[in-house]
C-alpha positions as CSV (number, residue, x, y, z in Angstrom):
1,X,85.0,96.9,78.8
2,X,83.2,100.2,80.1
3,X,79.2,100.3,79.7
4,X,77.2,103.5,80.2
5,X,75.1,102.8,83.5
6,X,71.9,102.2,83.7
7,X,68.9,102.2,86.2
8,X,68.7,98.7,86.3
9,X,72.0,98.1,88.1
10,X,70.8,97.2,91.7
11,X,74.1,96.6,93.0
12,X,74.4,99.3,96.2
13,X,77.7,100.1,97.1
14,X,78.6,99.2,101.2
15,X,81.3,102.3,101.0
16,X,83.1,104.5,98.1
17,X,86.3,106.2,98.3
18,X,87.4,109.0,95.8
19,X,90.9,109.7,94.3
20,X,92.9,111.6,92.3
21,X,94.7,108.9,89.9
22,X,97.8,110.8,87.6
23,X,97.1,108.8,84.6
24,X,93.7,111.0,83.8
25,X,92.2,114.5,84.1
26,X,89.7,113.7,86.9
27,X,88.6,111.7,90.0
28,X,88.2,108.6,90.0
29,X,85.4,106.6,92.2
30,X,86.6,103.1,94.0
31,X,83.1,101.3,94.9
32,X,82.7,98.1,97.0
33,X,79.8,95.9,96.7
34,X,78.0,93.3,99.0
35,X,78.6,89.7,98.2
36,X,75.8,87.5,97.4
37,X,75.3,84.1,98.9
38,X,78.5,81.4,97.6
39,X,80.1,84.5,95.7
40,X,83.2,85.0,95.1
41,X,84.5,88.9,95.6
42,X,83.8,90.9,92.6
43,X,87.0,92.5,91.3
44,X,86.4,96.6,92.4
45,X,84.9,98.4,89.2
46,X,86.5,102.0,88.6
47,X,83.5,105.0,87.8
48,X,84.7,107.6,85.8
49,X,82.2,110.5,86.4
50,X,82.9,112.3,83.1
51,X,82.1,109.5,81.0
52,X,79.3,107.8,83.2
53,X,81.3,104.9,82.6
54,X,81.8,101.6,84.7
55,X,84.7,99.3,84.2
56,X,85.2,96.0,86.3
57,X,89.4,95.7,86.4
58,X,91.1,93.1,85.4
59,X,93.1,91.5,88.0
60,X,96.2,89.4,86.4
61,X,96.3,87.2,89.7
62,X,95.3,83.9,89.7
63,X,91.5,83.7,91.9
64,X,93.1,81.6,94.5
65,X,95.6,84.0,95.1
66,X,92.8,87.0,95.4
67,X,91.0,84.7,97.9
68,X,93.7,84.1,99.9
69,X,94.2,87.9,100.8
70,X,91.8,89.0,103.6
71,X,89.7,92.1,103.3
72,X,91.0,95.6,102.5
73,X,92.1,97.2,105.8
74,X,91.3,101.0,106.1
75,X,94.5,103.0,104.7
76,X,95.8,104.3,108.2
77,X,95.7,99.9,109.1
78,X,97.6,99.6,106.1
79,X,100.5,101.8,106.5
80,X,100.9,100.7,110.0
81,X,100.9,97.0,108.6
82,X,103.6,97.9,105.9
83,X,105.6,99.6,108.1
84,X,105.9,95.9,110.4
85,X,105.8,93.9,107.4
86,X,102.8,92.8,105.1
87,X,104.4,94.5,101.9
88,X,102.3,91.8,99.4
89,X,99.2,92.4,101.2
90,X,100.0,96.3,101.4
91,X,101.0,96.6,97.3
92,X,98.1,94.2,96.6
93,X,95.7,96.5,98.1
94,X,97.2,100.2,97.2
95,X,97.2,98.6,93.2
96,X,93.4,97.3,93.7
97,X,92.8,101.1,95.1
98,X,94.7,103.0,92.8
99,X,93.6,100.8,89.8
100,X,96.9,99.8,88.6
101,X,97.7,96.6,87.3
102,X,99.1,94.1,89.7
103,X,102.9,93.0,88.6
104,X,102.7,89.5,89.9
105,X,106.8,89.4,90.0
106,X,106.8,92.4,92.3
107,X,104.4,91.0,94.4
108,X,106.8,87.8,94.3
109,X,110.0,89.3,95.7
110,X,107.5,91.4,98.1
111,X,106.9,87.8,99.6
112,X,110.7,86.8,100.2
113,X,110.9,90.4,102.0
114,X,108.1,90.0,103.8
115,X,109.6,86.2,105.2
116,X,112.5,87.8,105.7
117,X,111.3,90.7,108.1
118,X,109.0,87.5,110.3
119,X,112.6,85.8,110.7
120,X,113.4,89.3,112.2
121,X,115.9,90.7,109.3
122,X,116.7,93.9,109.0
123,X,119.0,95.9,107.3
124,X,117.2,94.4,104.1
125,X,118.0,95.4,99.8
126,X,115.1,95.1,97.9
127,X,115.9,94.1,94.6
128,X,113.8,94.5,91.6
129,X,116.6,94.8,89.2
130,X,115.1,94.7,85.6
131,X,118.1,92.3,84.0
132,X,117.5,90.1,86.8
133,X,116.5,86.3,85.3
134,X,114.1,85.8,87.5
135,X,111.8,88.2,86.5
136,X,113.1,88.2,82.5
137,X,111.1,90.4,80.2
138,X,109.5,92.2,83.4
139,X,110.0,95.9,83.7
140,X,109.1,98.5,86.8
141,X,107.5,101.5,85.1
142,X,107.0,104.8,86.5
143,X,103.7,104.2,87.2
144,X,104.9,100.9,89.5
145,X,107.3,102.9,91.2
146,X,105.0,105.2,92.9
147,X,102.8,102.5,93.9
148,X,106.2,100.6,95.3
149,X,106.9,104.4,96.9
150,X,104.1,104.0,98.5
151,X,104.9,100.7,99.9
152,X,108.4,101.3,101.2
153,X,107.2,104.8,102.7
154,X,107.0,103.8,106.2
155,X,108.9,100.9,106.4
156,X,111.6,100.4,108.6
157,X,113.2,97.0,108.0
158,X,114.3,98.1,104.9
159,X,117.6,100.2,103.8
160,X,118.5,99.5,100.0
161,X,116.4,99.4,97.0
162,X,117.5,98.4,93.7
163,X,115.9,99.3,90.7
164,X,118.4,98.9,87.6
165,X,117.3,98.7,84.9
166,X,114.0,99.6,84.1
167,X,111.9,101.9,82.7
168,X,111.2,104.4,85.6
169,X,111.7,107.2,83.6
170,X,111.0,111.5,84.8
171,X,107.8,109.9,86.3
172,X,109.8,107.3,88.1
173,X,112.3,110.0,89.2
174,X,109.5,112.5,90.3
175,X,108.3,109.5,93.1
176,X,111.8,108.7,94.0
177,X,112.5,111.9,95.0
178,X,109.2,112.2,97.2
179,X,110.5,108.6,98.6
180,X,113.8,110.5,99.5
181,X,112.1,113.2,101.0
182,X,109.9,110.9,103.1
183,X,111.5,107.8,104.1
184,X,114.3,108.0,107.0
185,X,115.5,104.6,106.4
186,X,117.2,104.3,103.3
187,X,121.1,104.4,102.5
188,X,121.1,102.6,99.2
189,X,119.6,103.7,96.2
190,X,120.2,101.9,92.0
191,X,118.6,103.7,89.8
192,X,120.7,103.2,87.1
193,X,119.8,102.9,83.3
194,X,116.3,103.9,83.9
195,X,115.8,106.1,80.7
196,X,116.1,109.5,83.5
197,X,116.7,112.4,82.1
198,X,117.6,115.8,83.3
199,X,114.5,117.4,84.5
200,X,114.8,113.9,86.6
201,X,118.0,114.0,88.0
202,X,116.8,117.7,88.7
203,X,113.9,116.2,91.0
204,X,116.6,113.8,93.0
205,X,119.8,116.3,93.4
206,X,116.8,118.7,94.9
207,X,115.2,115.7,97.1
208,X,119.2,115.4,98.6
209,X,119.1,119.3,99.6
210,X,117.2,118.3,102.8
211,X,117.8,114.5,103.0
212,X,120.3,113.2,105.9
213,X,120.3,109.5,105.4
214,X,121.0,108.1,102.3
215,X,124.9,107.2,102.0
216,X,125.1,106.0,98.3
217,X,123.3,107.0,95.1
218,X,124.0,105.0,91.7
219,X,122.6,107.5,88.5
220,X,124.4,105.2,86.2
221,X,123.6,105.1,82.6
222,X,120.7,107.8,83.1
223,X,120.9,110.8,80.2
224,X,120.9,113.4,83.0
225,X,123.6,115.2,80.6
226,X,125.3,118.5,81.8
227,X,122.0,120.7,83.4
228,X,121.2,117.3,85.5
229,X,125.1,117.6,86.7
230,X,125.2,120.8,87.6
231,X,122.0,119.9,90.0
232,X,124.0,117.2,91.6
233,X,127.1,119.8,92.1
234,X,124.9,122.1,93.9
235,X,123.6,119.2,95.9
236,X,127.0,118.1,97.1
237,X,127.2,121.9,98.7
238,X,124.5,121.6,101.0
239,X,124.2,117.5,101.8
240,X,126.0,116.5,104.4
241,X,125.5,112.6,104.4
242,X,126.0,111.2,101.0
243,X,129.4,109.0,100.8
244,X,129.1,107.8,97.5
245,X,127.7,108.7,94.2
246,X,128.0,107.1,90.6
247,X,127.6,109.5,87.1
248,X,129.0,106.9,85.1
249,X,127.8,107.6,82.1
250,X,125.5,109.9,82.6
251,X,126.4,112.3,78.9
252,X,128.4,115.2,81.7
253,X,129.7,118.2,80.3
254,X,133.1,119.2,80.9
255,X,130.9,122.5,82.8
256,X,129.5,119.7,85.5
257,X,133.1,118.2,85.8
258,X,134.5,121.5,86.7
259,X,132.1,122.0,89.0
260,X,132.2,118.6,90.8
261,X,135.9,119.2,90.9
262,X,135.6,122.8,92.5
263,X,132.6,121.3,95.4
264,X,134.5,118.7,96.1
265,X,138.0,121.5,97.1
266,X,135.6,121.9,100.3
267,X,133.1,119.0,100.5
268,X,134.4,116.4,103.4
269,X,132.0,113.9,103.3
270,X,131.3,112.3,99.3
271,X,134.5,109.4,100.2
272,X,133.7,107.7,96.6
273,X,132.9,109.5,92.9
274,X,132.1,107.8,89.4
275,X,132.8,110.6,86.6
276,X,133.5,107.8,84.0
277,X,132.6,108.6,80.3
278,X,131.4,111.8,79.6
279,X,131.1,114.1,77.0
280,X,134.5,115.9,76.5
281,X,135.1,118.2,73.3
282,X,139.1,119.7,72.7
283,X,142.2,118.4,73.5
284,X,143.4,120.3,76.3
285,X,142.4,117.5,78.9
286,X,140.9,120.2,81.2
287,X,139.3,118.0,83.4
288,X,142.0,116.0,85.0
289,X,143.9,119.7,85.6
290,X,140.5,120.5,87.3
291,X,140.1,117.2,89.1
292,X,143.7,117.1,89.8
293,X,143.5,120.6,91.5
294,X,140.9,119.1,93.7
295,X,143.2,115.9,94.7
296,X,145.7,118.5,95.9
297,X,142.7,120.1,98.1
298,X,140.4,117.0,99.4
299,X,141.9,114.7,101.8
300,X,138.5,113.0,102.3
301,X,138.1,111.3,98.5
302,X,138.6,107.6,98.8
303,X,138.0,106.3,95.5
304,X,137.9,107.6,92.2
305,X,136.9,106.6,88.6
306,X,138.1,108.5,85.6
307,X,137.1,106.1,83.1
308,X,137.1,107.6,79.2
309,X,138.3,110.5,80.2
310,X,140.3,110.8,77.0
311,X,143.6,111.3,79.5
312,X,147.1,111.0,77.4
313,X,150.1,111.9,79.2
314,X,149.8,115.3,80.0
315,X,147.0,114.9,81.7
316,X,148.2,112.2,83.5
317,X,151.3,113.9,84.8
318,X,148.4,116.7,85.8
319,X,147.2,114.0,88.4
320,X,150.2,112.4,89.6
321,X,151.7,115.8,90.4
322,X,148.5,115.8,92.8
323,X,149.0,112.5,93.6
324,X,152.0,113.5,95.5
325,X,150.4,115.7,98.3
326,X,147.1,114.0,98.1
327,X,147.0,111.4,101.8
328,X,143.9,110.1,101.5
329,X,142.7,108.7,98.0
330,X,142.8,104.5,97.4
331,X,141.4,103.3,94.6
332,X,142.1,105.2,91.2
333,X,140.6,104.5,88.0
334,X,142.3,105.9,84.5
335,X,141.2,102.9,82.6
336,X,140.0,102.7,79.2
337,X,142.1,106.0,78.4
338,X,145.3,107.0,76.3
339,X,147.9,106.4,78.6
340,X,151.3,105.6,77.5
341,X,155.1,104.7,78.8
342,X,155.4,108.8,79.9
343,X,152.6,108.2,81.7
344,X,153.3,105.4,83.1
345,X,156.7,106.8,84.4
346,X,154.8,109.4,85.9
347,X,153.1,106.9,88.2
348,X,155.7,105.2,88.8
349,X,157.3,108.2,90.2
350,X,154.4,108.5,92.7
351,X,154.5,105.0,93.7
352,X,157.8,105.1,95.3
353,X,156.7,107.9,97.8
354,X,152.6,107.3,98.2
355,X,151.5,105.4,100.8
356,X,148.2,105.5,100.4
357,X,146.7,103.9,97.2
358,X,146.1,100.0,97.6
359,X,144.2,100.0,94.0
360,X,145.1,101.4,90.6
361,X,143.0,100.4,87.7
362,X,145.0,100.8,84.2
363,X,143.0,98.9,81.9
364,X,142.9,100.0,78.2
365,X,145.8,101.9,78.1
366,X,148.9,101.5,75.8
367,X,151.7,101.4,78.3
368,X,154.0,98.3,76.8
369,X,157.0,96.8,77.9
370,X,158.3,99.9,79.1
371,X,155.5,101.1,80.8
372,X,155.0,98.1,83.2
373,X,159.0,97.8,83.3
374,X,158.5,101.5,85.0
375,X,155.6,100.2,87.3
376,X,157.5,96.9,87.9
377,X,160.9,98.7,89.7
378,X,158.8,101.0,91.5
379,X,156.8,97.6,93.2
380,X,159.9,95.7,93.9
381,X,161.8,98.2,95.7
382,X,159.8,101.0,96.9
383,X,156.1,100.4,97.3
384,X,154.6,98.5,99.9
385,X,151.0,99.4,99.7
386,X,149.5,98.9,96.2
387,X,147.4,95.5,97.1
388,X,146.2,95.5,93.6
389,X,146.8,96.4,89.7
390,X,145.2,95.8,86.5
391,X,147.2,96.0,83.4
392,X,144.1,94.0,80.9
393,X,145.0,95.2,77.3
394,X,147.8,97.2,77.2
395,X,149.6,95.5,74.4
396,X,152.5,94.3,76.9
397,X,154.8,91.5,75.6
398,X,156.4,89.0,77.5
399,X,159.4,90.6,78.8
400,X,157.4,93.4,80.7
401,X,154.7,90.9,81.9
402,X,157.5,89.2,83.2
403,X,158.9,92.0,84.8
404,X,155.5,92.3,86.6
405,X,155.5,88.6,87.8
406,X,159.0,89.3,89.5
407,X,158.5,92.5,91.3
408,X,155.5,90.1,93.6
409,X,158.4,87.7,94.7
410,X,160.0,91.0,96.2
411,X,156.7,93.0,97.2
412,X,154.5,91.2,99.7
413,X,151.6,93.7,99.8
414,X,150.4,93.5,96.0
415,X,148.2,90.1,95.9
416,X,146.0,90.7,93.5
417,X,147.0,91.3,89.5
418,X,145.1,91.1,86.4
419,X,147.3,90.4,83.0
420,X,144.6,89.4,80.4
421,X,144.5,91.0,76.7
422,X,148.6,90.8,77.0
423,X,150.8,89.3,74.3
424,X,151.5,86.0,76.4
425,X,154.4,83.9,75.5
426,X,156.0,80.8,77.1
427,X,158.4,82.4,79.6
428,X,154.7,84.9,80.8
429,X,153.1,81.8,80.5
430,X,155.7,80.1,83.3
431,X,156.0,82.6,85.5
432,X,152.5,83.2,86.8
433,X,152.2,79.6,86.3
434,X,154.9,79.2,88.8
435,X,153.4,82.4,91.2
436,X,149.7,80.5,91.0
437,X,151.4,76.8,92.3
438,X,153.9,78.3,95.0
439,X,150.9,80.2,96.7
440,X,152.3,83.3,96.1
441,X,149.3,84.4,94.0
442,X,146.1,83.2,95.0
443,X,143.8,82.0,91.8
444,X,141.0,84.3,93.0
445,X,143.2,87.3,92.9
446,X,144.1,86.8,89.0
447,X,142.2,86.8,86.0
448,X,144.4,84.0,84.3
449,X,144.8,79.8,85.1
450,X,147.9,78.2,83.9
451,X,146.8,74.7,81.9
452,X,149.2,72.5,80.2
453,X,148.7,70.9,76.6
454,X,152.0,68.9,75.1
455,X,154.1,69.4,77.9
456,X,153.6,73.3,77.0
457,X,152.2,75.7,79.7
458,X,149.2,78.2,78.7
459,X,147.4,80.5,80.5
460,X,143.7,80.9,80.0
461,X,141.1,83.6,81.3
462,X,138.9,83.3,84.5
463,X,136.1,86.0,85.5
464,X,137.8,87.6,88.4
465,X,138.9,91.4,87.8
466,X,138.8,94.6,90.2
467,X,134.7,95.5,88.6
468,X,133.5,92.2,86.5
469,X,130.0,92.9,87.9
470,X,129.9,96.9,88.2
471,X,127.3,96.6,85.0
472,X,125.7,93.3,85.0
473,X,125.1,90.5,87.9
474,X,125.4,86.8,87.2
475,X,123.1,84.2,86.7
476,X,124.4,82.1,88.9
477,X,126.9,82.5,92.0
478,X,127.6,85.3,94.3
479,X,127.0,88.4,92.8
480,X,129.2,90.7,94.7
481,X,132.1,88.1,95.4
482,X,135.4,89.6,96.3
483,X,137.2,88.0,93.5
484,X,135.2,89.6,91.1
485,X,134.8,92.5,92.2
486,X,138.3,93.0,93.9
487,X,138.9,96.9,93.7
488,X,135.9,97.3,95.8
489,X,136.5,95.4,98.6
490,X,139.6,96.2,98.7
491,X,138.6,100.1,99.4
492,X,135.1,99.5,100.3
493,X,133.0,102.6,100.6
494,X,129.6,101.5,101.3
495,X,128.4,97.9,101.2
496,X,127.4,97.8,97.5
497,X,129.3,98.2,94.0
């Protein structure tokens, strides 16, 4: 607790240093003392000279852990030292300095990087995800991050930083845009669902005006709603090094769509765009006419994810009529909209002539039997580079699933297929029963496994899929393994989700 001082406290300090600290209106006075014979180190006690007040901090480690750390090098000693490794010791000291409270999981995975940089790694991710397990009920606040900012400032060893899920907030967002400004290093940034708003997303799209390194920016989940949009459009007129970046979710106007979709007529270098889920009012589908303009324009768009998009048929013959003259796009997302059999004739029609899309997500549509009969003649006689297709919940029976099963004995190229959320009967059943044992489709390119109960053959559902893990990681296993997360490596841009 804070005491007034009084004129009895002998204690001289050996050295002082003064700071501004953001959490208060004034400066705030870091005193060292001398230790006295068989002492341990006295925790560093924070004058505020308003209040005339002490107060010792309270440090959460456990004392052997403090005594193991040597002495607090002089700031410049520092950064040179986090900038060759010593991140622990660095963040220990910089949180002793700044008086913030030491976060005993952060200084954890700042120990596996810190082994990893001795055994000469680079290249590294740090990963403080917040829905990690290993650090359950532990949460990076904004106040952490610039102290973590600080940290990764001058280090070159590492590339990626992950920080999903937490509670960074504006404050966060302020800091990570100062880190983007400052560190040459990084290609990877995760921010998503970290409660940003859009004054934050603001402060980042500005930070990317004048930074030429980072390839791929995940916003995911953060309420940067249509004004934080329009900032990223802007952004994507001047930057010429970002390759991908994720909005999922991010509450968009249809304003910020349309403007995405005009950049991107002349941008050459964004190669892979999340613009799943937002916020869409009417029923004139304007922003696949918009985006489907663009398709007809950009030959440099790899992938692209239309998710919730509220697209019916219309809209989709808006982007297949694109889809025709567009050469470079491979991975197209439309799930989770209102797709039916016109639709789906539509595409169908572009698959006979397009030779370049190797992934087409259809989930949560409504296509039926006719539908994926449309999709199924198209794949046994004319297209020989769609690698991979998802058809999860689109209320096809068993003739049409059939259909599907047979066009793969013809087609060679399509290897990976995802049926679950079907209505399965025996003869489905049998078939990809019969594709899984011949070899012909591999059970890490499915999302079913045939079983057998009374002579009877069932199919059952396994965790593979083109995006199992683009919200969540598991537990346990690889994280990013290929047969979960197919669509993406498949058409990789960049080396993460």
């Amino acid at each position: 607790m804070a005491r007034p001082l009084h004129k009895t406290d002998q204690l001289a300090p050996l050295s002082s240093l003064t700071s501004v600290h953001p959490s208060c209106g004034g400066q705030l006075s870091f005193c060292t003392y001398p230790l006295q014979k068989n002492q341990d180190a006295l925790p560093p006690c924070v004058f505020n000279p308003r209040q005339g007040t002490r107060t010792q901090m309270v440090n959460k480690e456990p004392p052997q852990h403090r005594r193991s750390l040597p002495a607090q090098p002089g700031l410049w000693d520092r950064e040179v030292s986090a900038s060759i490794g010593g991140l622990q010791e660095y963040y220990y000291d910089l949180c002793m300095e700044k008086s913030q409270e030491i976060k005993p999981f952060i200084l954890q995975i700042l120990q596996e990087v810190d082994k990893e940089i001795e055994k000469g790694s680079v290249g590294i991710t740090l990963n403080i995800a917040g829905n990690s397990r290993s650090v359950s009920g532990e949460r990076v606040t904004g106040e952490d991050f610039w102290i973590l900012c600080r940290v990764l400032k001058n280090n070159s060893y590492i590339n990626g930083l992950d920080v999903r899920y937490n509670l960074l907030s504006d404050v966060g967002a302020y800091y990570a845009a100062k880190l983007l400004q400052k560190q040459q290093n990084l290609i990877y940034l995760n921010l998503m669902f970290n409660d940003i708003g859009p004054e934050g997303g603001e402060l980042i799209a500005k930070a990317l005006h004048k930074n030429r390194t980072l390839k791929h920016l995940r916003m995911t989940g953060n309420k940067i709603e249509n004004k934080g949009g329009m900032f990223f459009a802007a952004m994507l007129q001047i930057n010429s090094s970002l390759e991908k970046l994720d909005l999922g979710d991010c509450d968009l106007g249809m304003p910020s769509v349309i403007a995405f979709a005009t950049v991107l007529t002349q941008n050459q270098t964004i190669k892979g765009l999340n613009l799943n889920r937002p916020i869409l009012y009417g029923e004139q589908e304007e922003s696949t006419v918009h985006l489907g303009h663009m398709l007809k324009e950009n030959q440099c768009l790899v992938e692209l994810h239309m998710c919730k998009h509220d697209i019916k048929n219309c809209g989709m013959k808006q982007l297949c009529d694109a889809l025709h003259l567009n050469r470079s796009l491979q991975y197209l997302d439309v799930s989770c909209n209102k797709i039916t059999q016109d639709g789906m004739k539509c595409l169908a029609d572009v698959l006979k002539s397009n030779t370049t899309l190797e992934v087409i997500d259809l989930s949560f549509n409504r296509m039926e039997n006719a539908g994926a009969n449309y999709l199924s003649d198209a794949l046994a006689s004319h297209n020989r580079t769609l690698k991979a297709l998802s058809v999860v919940s689109n209320n096809i029976e068993g003739k049409g699933l059939v259909a599907l099963s047979q066009s793969m004995k013809t087609n060679p190229t399509l290897s990976h297929i995802y049926i679950w959320g079907n209505k399965f009967d025996e003869a489905t059943c049998v078939a990809y029963s019969d594709l899984i044992h011949t070899g012909r489709l591999k059970s890490d390119n499915t999302d079913v496994e045939p079983f057998v109960v009374d002579g009877h053959v069932y199919l059952a559902e396994v965790s593979n899929g083109l995006k199992r893990h683009y919200y969540w990681t598991p537990g346990y296993g690889e994280a990013c393994s290929p047969s979960s997360n197919a669509g993406f490596s498949l058409a990789p841009v960049g080396q993460h989700l």
